[in-house]
C-alpha beads as a LAMMPS data file, in Angstrom:
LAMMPS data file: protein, C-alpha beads

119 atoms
118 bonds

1 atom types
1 bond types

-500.0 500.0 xlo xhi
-500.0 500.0 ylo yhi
-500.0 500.0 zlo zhi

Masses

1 110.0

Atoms # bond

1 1 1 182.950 -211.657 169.218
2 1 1 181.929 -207.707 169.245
3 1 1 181.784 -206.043 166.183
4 1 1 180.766 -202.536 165.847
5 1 1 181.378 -199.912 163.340
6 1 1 183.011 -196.195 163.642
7 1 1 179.722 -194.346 162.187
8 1 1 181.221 -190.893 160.995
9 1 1 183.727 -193.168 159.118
10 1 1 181.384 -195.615 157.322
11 1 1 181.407 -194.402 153.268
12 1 1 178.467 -197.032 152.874
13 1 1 180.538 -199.390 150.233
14 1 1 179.103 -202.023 151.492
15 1 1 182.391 -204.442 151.182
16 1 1 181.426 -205.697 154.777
17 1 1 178.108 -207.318 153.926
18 1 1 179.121 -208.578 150.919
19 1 1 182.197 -210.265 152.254
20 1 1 181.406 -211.575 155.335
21 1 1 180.029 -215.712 155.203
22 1 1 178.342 -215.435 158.374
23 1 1 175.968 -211.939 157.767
24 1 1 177.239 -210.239 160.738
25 1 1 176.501 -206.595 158.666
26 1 1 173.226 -205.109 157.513
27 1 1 173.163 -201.325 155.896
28 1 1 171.050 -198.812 157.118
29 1 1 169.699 -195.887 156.079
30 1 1 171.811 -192.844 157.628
31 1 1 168.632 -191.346 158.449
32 1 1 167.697 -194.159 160.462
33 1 1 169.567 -193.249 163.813
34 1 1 167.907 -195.356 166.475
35 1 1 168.507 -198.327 164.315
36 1 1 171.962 -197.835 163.629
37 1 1 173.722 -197.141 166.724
38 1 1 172.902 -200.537 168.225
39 1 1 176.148 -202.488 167.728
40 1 1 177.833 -201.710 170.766
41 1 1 180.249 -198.751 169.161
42 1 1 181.855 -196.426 171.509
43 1 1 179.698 -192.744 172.045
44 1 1 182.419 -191.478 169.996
45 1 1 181.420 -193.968 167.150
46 1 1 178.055 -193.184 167.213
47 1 1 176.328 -191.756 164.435
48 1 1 174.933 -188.177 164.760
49 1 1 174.039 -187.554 160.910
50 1 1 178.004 -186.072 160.937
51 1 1 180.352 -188.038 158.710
52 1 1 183.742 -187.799 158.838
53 1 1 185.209 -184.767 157.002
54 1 1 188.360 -186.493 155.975
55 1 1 186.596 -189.775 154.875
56 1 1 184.555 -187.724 153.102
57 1 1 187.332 -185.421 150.431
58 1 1 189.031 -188.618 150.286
59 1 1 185.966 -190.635 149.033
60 1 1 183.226 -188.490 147.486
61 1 1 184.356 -188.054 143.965
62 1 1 185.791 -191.733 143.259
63 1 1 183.988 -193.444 140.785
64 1 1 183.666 -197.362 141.878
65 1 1 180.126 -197.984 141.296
66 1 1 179.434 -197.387 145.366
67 1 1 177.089 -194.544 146.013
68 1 1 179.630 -193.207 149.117
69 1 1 177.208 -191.546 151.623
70 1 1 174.081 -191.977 150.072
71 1 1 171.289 -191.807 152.490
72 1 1 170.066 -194.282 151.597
73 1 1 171.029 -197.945 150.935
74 1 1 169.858 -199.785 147.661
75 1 1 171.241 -203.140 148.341
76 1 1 174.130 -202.545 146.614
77 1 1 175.642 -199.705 148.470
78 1 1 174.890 -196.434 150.304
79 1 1 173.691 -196.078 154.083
80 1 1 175.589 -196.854 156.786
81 1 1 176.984 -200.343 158.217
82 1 1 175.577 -201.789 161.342
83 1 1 177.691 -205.116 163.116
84 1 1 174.250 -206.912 163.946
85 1 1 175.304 -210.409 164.300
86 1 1 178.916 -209.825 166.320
87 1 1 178.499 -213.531 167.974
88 1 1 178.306 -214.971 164.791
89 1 1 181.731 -213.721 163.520
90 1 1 184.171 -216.070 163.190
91 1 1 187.069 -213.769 162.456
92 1 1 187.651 -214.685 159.229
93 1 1 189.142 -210.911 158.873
94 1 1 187.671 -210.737 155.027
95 1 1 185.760 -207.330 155.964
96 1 1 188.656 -205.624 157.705
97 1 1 190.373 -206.328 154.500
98 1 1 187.438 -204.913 151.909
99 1 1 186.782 -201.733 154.487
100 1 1 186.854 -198.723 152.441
101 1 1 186.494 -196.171 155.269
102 1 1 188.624 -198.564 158.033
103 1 1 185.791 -198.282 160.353
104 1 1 185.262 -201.930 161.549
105 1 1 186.411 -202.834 165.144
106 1 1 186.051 -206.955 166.011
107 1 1 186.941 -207.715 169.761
108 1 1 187.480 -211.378 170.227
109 1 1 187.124 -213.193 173.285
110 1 1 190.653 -212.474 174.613
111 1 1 189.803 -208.684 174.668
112 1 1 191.955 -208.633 171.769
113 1 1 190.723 -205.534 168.953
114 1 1 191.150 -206.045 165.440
115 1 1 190.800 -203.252 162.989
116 1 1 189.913 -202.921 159.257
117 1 1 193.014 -202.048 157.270
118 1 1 192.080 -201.249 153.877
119 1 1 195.003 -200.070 151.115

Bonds

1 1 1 2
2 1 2 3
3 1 3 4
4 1 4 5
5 1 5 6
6 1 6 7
7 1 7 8
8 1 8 9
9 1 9 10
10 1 10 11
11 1 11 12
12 1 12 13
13 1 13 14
14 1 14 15
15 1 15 16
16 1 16 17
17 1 17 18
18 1 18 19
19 1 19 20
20 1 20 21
21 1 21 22
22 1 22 23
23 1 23 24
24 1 24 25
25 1 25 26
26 1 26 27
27 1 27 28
28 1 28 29
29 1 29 30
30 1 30 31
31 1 31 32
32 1 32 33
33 1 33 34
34 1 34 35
35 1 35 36
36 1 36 37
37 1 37 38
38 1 38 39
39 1 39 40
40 1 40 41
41 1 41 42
42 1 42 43
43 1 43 44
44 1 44 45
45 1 45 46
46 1 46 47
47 1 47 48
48 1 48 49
49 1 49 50
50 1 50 51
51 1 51 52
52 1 52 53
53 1 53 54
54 1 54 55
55 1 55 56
56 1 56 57
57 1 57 58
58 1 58 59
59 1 59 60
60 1 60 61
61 1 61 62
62 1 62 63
63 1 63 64
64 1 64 65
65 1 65 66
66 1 66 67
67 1 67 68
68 1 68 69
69 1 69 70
70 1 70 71
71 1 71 72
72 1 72 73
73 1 73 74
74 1 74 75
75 1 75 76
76 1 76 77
77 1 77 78
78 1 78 79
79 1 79 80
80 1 80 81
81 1 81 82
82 1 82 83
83 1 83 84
84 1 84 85
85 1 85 86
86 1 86 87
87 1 87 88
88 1 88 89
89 1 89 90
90 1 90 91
91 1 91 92
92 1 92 93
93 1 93 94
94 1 94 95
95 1 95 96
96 1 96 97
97 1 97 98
98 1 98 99
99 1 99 100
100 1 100 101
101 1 101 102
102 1 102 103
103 1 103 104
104 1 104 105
105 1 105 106
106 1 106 107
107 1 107 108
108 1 108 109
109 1 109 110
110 1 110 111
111 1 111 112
112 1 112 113
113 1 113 114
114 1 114 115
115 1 115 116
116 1 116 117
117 1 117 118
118 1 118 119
């Protein structure tokens, strides 16, 4: 599998790590650029310290206990999600489910792209 995550999209929830039985997510600190876009993600994907507007007003003010784009990560939430581990997903779908921002792509071997769905 490839997993990667749309950057400017990620609120930092953190859903995805905590979710997933196989650790294919770590969260970084936004700050961190070279170590975040390594997943495979589009250019477009990327991050370049520029989250997504919209994500953003829809997100910033809600009051869940997730620090939503937080610089930094403090193991329970803030930072950015990186798909380290793709080849260990086993497609389980449980973080396309929990994705707050909808910014998790899985490829399977089929070329076939799954995409988080969260309502």
């Amino acid at each position: 599998m490839k997993v990667y995550i749309n950057k400017p999209l990620c609120t930092g929830c953190q859903h995805c790590k905590d979710v997933c039985p196989v650790a294919v997510f770590e969260l970084r600190d936004r700050e961190d650029v070279a170590n975040i876009n390594v997943d495979g993600a589009p250019v477009e994907m990327e991050w370049k310290n520029n989250p997504d507007s919209d994500m953003v007003a829809k997100w910033k003010d809600v009051q869940d206990g997730h620090n939503h784009f937080a610089e930094k990560n403090d193991e329970t939430s803030g930072g950015i999600s990186v798909g380290v581990n793709g080849e260990a997903c086993i497609l389980c779908q449980a973080c396309l489910i929990q994705c707050e921002g909808e910014c998790i792509h899985i490829i399977d071997d089929t070329e076939t792209e799954y995409k988080s769905i969260y309502s």
